[in-house]
C-alpha positions in Angstrom: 104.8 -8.8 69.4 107.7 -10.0 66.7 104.8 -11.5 64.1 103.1 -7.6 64.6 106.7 -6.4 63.8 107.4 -8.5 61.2 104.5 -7.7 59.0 103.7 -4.1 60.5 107.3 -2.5 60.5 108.0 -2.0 57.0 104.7 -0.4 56.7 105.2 1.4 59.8 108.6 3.1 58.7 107.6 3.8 55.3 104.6 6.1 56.9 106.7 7.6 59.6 110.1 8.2 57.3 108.2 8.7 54.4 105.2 10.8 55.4 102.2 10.8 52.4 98.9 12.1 53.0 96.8 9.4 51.1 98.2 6.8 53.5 95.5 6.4 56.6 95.1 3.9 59.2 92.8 3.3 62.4 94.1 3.2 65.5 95.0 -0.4 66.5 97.5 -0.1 63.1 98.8 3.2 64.1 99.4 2.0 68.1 101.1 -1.1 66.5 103.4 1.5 64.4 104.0 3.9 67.2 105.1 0.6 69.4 107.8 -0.8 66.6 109.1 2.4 66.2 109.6 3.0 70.1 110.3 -0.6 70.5 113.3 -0.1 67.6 114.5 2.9 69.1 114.5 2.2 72.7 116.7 -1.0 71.5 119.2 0.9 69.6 119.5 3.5 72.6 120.2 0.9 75.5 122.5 -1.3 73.1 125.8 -0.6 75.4 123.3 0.0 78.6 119.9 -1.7 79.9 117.4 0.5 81.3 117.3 -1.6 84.4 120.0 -2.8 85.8 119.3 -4.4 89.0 115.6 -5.7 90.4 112.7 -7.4 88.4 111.5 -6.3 85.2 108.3 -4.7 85.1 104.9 -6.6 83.5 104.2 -3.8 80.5 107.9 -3.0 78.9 108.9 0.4 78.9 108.2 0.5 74.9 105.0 -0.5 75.7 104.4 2.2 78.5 106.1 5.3 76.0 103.9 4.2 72.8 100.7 4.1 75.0 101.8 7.9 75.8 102.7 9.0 72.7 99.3 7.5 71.3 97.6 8.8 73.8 98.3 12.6 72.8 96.3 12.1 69.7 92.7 12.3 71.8 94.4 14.7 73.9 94.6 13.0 76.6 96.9 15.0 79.0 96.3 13.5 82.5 97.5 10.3 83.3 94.2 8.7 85.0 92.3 9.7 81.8 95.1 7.7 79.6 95.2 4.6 81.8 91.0 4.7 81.6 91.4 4.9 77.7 93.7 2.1 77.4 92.1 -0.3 80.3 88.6 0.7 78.4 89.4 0.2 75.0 92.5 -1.3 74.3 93.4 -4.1 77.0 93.5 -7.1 74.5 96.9 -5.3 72.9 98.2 -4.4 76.6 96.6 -7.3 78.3 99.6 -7.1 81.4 98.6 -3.8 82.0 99.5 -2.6 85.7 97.6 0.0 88.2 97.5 3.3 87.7 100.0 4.3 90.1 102.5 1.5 88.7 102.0 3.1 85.0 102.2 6.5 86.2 105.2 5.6 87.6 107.0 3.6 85.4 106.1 6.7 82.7 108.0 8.9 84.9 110.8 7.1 85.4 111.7 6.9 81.6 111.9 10.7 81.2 115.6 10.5 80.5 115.2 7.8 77.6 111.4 9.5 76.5 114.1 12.6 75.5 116.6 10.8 73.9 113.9 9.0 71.8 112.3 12.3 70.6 116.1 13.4 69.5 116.9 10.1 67.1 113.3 10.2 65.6 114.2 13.8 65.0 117.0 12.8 63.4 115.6 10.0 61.4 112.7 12.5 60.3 115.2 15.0 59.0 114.5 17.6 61.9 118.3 19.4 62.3 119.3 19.1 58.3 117.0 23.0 58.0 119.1 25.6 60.2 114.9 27.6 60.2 111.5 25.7 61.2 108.4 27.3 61.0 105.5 26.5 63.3 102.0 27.5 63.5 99.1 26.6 65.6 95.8 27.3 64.5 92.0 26.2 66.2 89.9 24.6 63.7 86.5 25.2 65.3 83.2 23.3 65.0 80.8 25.9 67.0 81.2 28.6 69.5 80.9 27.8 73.6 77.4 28.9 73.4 76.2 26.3 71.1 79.3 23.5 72.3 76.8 21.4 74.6 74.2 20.8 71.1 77.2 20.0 69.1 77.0 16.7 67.9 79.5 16.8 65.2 82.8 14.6 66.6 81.3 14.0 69.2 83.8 12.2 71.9 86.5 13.3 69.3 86.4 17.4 69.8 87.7 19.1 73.0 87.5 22.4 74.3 90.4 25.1 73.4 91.3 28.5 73.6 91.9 31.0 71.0 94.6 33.4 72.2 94.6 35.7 69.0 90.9 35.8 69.1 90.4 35.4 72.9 87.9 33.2 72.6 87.0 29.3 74.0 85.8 26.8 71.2 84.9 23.3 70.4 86.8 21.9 68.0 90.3 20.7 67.2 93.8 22.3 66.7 95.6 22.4 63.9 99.3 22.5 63.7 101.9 23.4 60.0 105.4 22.8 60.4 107.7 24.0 58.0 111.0 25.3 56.6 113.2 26.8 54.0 113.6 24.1 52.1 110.8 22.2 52.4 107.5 22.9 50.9 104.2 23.1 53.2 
């Protein structure tokens, strides 16, 4: 992990503190970012205090456990069997200690304290509290109606099912999300 963070964190915070849009990346450079980030934070929050205090530390470290969750709520993966498949499936040779299920689904739910703290110092970092007004919009980005979802092939593996609210309608597609401010620009 330190030769990833050596020549992956730089990169890594200018895209995260320094959003562009021209600057992409697949997914095995985007869960190494998400990890040295977590990784960075988690050590500047436990400086004065450990996480654990007594009893043995666990085989996947708890930045470890909080990137593979924040990573996995790009596919939209929102239960927990369905992200430990994902990872075991597809990305084992960068989690190779990998536990059960039950052990990762419990070691995710024992960090909620420091999972909350870690969202408030990258909100800070990000520049979240310096605009007193956010603006947020959610928005479905539909491929084809319900009717014609199971013939879709566009993004297929990559589009879930959603539901409209304003048109009261289900969809295939993706959602969309603009944040802004007062300041800002969109």
């Amino acid at each position: 992990m330190q030769l990833w963070k050596r020549k992956i964190l730089p990169y890594a915070e200018n895209i995260f503190l320094k959003p562009r849009m021209e600057q992409m990346f697949d997914t095995e450079e985007f869960i190494i970012a998400v990890f040295c980030c977590v990784d960075d934070g988690l050590k500047e929050l436990t400086q004065a205090q450990p996480i654990r205090s007594r009893g043995f530390s666990p085989a996947l470290s708890d930045a470890e456990v909080m990137t593979m969750e924040i990573v996995g709520e790009d596919p939209g993966f929102d239960a927990d069997k369905a992200l430990w498949q994902y990872f075991r499936d597809h990305w084992l040779s960068l989690f190779p200690q990998l536990p059960s299920r039950s052990t990762f689904v419990r070691q995710g739910s024992n960090l909620w304290q420091y999972k909350q703290w870690l969202e408030q110092l990258l909100a800070h970092r990000l520049g979240a509290f310096d605009d007193p007004v956010h603006l947020v919009d959610g928005f479905p980005v539909s491929l084809c109606c319900l009717t014609y979802a199971r013939r879709c092939c566009s993004f297929k593996g990559e589009a879930s099912y959603g539901y409209c609210a304003a048109k009261d309608e289900k969809f295939l597609g993706f959602r969309g999300h603009l944040l802004g401010s007062v300041v800002t620009r969109f």
